[in-house]
N, C-alpha and C positions, 0 to 999 in steps of 0.2 A: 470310549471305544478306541480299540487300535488304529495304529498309521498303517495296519496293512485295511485294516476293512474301510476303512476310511478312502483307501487308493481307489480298493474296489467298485466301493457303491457312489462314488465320485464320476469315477471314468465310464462305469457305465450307465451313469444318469448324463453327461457328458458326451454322450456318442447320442443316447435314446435323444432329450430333451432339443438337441440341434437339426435333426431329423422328424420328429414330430413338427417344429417350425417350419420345417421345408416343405413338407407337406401340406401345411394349413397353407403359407403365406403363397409358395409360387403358382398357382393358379389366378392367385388377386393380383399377384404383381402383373402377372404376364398380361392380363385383359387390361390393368391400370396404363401399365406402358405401350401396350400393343409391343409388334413383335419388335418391332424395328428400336422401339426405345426399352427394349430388355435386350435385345443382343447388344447392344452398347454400352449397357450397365455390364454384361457380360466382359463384353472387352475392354473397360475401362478395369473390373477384377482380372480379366488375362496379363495386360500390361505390366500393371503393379506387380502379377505374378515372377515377371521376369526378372526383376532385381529382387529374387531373394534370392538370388547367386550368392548373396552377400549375408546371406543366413547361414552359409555352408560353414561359418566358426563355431557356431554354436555347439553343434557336436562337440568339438576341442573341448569346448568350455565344461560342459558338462563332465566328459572322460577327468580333465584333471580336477574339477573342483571334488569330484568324488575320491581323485586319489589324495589329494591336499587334505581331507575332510579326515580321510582315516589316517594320516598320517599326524593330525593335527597340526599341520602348519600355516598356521594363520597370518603372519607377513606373507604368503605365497598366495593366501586366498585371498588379500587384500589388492594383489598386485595383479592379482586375474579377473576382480571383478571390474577394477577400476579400466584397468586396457581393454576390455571388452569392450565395457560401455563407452568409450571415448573410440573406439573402430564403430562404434554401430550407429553415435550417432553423426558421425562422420558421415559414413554411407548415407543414413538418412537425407542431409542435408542437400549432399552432390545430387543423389536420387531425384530428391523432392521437386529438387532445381531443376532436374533435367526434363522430368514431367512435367512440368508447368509450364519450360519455356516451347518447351516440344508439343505441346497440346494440340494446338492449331495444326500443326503438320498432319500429325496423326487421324484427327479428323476427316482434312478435305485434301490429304493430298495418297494416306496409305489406306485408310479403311473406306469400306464404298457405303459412306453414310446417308442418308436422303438428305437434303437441303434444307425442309424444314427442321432436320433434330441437328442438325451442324452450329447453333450461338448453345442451345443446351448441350449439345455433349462437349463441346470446349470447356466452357464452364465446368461441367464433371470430371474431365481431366483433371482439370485445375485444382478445383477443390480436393480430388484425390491424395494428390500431392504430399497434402497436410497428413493425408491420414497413412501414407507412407512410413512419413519421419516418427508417427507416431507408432508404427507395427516395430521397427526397429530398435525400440525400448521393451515392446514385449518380446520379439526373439533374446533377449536379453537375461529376460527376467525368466521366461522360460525355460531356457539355460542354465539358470540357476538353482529352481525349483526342482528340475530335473537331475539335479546332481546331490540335490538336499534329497532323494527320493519324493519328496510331493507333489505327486502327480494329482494328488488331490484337491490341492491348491490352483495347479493348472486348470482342470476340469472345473471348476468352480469360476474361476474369471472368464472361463471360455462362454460358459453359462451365461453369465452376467452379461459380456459382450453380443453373442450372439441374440438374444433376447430382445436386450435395449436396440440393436441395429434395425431387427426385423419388427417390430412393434413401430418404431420412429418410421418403420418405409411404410407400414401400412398407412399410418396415421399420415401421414406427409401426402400420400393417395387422396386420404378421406377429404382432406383438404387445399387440394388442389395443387400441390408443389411439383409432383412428376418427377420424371429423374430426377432434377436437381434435388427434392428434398431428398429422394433414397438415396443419394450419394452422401447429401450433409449427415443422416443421420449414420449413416455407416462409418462417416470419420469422424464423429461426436463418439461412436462406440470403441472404435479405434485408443479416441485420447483418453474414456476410461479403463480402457486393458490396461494402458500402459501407466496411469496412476498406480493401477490397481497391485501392478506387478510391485513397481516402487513401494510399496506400503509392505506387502508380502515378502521382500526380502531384505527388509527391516526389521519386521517381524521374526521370520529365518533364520535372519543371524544378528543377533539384538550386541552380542558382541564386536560389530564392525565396526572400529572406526573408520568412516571414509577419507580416501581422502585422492583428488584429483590429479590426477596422475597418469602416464602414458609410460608403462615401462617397455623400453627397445627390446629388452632379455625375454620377456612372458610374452610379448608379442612373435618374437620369432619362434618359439614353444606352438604358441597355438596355432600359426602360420603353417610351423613345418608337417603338423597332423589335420590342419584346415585343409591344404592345398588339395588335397584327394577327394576332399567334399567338396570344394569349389568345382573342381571339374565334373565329378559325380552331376551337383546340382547343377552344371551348366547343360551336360546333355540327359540329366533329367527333364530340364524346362522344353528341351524339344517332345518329349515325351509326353507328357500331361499341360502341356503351352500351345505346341505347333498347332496341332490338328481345330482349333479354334480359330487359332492366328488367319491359318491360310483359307479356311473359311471366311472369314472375314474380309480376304482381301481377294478372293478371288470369286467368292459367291455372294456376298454380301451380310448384312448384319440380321436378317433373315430367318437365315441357315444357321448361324449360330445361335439365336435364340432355338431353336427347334432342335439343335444338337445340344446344347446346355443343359439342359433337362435329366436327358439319361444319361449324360456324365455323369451330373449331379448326383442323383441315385447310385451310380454303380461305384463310382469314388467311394461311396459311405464304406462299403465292404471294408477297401485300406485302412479309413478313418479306424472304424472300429475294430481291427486288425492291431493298428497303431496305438491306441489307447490302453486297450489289452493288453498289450505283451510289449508296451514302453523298457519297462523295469527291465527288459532282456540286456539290453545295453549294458547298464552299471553292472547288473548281476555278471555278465561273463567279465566285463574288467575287472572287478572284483575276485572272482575266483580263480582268474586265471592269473593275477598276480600273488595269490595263494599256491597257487600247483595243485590246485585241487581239481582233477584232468575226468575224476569219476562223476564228482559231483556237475562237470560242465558237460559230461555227456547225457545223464539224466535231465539235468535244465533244459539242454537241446530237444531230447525225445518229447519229454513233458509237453513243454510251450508247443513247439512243430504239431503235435497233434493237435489240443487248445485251436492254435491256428488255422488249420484244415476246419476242424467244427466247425471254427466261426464264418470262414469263407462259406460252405455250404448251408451253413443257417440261412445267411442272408443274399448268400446266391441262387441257392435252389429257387425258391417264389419267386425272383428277381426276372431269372430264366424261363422257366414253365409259364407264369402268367405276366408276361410281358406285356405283351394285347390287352386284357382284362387291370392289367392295372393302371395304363397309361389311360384305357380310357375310361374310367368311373373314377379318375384322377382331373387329367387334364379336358378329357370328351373325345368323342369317333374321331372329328377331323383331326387333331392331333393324333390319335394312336395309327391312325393309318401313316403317318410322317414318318413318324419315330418309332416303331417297333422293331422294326429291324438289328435299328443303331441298338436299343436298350437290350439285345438279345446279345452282339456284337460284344457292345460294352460291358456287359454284364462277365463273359468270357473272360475279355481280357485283364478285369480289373480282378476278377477272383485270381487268375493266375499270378498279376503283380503280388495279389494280397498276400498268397502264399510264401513271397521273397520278406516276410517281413520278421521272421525270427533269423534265417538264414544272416540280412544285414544285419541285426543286432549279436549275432554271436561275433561275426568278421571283425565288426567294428570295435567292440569287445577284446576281442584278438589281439586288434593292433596291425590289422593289415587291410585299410582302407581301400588301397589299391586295388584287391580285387572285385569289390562292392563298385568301385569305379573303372573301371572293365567291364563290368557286367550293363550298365548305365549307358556308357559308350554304346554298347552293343545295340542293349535296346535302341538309344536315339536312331541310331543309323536305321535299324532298322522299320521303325517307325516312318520315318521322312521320310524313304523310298517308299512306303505303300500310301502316306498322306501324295507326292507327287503324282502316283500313280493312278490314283483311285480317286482324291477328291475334283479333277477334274470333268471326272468322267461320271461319279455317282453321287458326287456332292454329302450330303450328309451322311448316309451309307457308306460313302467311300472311306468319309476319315476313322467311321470304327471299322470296317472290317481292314486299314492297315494297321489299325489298333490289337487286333484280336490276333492277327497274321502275327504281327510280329512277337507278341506273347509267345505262341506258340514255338515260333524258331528259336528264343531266346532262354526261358525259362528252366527248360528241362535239361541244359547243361550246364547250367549256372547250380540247378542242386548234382550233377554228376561231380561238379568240379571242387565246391568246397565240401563234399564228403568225403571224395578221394584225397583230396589235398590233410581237412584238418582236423575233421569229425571220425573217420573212420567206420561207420554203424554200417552193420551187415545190410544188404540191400533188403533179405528178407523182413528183417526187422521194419525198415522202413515202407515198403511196399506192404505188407500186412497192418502192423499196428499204427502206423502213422498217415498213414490214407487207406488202407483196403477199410479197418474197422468202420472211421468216420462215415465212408461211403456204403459198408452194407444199410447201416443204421440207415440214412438217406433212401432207400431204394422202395424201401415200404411208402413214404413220405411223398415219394416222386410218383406213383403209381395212383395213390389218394389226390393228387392236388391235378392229376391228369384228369381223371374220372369226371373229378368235380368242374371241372371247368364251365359245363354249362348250366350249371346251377349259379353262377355268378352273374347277378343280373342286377345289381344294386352294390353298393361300397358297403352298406352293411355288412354283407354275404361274403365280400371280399375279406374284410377285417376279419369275420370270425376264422374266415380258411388259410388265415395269413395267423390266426392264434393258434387254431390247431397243428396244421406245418408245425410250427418252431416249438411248441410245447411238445409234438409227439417225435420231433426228430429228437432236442434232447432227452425225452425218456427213454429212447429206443438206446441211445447210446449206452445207454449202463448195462442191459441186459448182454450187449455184443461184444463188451469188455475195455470200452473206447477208454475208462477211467479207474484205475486202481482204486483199492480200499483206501488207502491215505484222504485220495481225490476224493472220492466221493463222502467220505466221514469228514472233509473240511467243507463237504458243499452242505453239507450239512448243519452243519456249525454258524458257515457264513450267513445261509441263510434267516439262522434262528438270532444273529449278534444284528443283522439287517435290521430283521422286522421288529427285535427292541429298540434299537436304534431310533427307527423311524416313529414308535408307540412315543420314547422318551425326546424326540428331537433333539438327538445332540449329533445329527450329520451336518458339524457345522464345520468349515475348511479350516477355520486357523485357532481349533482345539486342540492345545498339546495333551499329547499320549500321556 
């Protein structure tokens, strides 16, 4: 089987397979922890989230290992992998250190923890820690895999890790460990990612000789195209960080178990967003260090729609039955908490989703800066409606500054790099790149209203949540969402899949 269908049927068994888990697990978690010891588990993963500031090289890494790669120069690719890993596990270590000595702070003096979960949620800090230093081997190796294009490889360890973590938390439940053990097992999963990566780009490039090393020259290289991601991801972290953050410090650990939740769900949108249309990155550096300006406009149109589909595949139900799936998910009292946010959230994270080829063309480009502009914007405007809003309506409050600020910020972020570097006639894109996706949707929207009060069991749910996404993509072919190319390769794909899956050979580290 090919490395492209390989990518394929990887990323998105990789997006399905982490999300099936989420759904089984977090209802056992949340009754296991009660609320107070999952919004802690919560913000011991918020935390950690905020030192992947220091993730923001990896981009670098990838852009030139892909140019190194076609270029064939292999002392450059030596001297990129080596100074990566020696920055990352750098970071690691400073991080790790800082979590751990910090822990105690963090508990009883910033977040409003209850008294009896304060000796176990230290402890979970603590232990965290470890699995820090261990995530910073996989942005690493991710980095790598991503610039070797195998994304199928990623998708595969993601599997693995996500699996082993949520399996170990239930089990850790079953017998009695509690937090502490869904923390241990989460950094147990951690230190196999990052084995895992380690073997995988041995594998990769069987050619490497390593060798230990810190070059000053490739470090400043990857610095001077990191620095716009650093920022980028610094006021990204207020963007997808704060609104937990201040939750947590100003309503309690509560409210963020009951906000986590529809995060969790409407984030997937991005995830599978992200997964999908990875490749846009290399492809446009790629062709744009070709000059090939026809072929980066069609990549553009292409993927951009792709992208709008997948936002409404899994936003439409998302949206519509918000009510009806929170609670044959999680039960009434919960969906009466959270439907609002997951209506909110749902909004605002489709509209992220849709920045997600735009950043991969920019970044492609070579002009980070305005990916990091745009980032800026968001934070700002995020924080001012989390200020505004979560004191006043608490978990409500921090998505509808979520969803506010989408809206301000979005729609001239694609005005800006169209005009700037794309050039596509507006008609083009207001018709075929969002009017078609959404006629297709409109039928789908009108069915899944109707039906509403026929959902009276998860069964009922499941099936109206198969037919949704089975009849919005059919509907898309007749309304023109997909060239002939598209659709005679969807065709193809699916028939190279399903031998695939007969002969068992979707295995990750199968050369082409």
């Amino acid at each position: 089987m090919s490395k492209a269908i390989r990518n394929v049927a990887f990323g998105l068994l990789g997006f399905a397979w982490p999300v099936a888990l989420l759904l089984v697990s977090t209802p056992i978690l949340l009754r296991g922890l009660g609320e107070e010891g999952f919004g802690v588990q919560a913000l011991v993963i918020n935390v950690i989230g905020y030192l992947t500031i220091f993730n923001s090289m990896q981009g670098a890494g990838t852009k030139y290992l892909s140019e190194f790669l076609a270029k064939q120069e292999r002392e450059n690719i030596t001297k990129l992998l080596s100074t990566s890993l020696f920055f990352n596990l750098g970071v690691g270590i400073v991080g790790g250190l800082a979590i751990f000595l910090g822990s105690s702070l963090l508990v009883t003096r910033i977040f409003r923890v209850p008294d009896e979960l304060v000796p176990a949620s230290t402890l979970a800090f603590q232990l965290a820690s470890i699995g820090f230093v261990a995530s910073t081997i996989s942005w690493w190796g991710t980095a790598v895999m991503a610039g070797l294009q195998r994304y199928d490889v990623v998708s595969g360890i993601a599997i693995l890790v996500v699996t082993f973590s949520t399996l170990g938390s239930l089990l850790a439940l079953v017998f009695g460990f509690g937090l502490v053990g869904v923390v241990v097992s989460n950094v147990v999963g951690a230190l196999i990612g990052a084995l895992a990566y380690g073997l995988s780009v041995k594998r990769g490039l069987p050619w490497l000789r390593w060798e230990w090393r810190f070059d000053k020259k490739m470090f400043r290289l990857l610095f001077g195209f990191g620095i716009f991601a650093t920022i980028q991801v610094i006021f990204g972290l207020i963007s997808v960080q704060m609104d937990r953050t201040l939750l947590g410090l100003w309503i309690g650990v509560g409210a963020v178990a009951i906000y986590t939740i529809p995060w969790g769900l409407t984030t997937r949108i991005q995830q599978l967003c992200s997964r999908a249309l990875q490749v846009v990155f290399p492809l446009t550096s790629e062709l744009n260090s070709q000059q090939r300006g026809d072929q980066l406009m069609r990549l553009f149109l292409r993927a951009q729609t792709l992208n709008t589909v997948l936002v409404i595949l899994i936003g439409m139900p998302l949206l519509l039955l918000a009510r009806d799936i929170l609670t044959q998910w999680m039960g009434t009292e919960f969906a009466e908490q959270a439907t609002l946010a997951l209506e909110l959230l749902t909004i605002a994270y489709g509209l992220y989703s849709l920045c997600i080829v735009l950043g991969g063309i920019i970044w492609g480009l070579g002009h980070p800066e305005v990916y990091t502009g745009f980032s800026i914007a968001l934070a700002l405007a995020n924080l001012i409606g989390y200020v505004l809003f979560i004191p006043r309506w608490a978990v409500d409050g921090a998505a509808w500054g979520s969803m506010l600020s989408s809206l301000v910020v979005v729609p001239p972020l694609f005005w800006y790099v169209n005009r700037r570097f794309l050039h596509v006639p507006w008609r083009t894109l207001l018709t075929t790149v969002f009017g078609r996706p959404l006629l297709a949707a409109l039928p789908v929207a009108i069915f899944l209203w109707l039906a509403k009060p026929l959902i009276v069991n998860s069964v009922v749910l499941l099936v109206m949540l198969a037919i949704a996404c089975a009849g919005y993509l059919g509907l898309t072919i007749p309304v023109g969402v997909w060239d002939r190319d598209e659709v005679a390769f969807a065709r193809r794909l699916l028939l190279k899949l399903k031998t695939a899956v007969v002969s068992r050979k979707l295995f990750p580290f199968q050369h082409s």
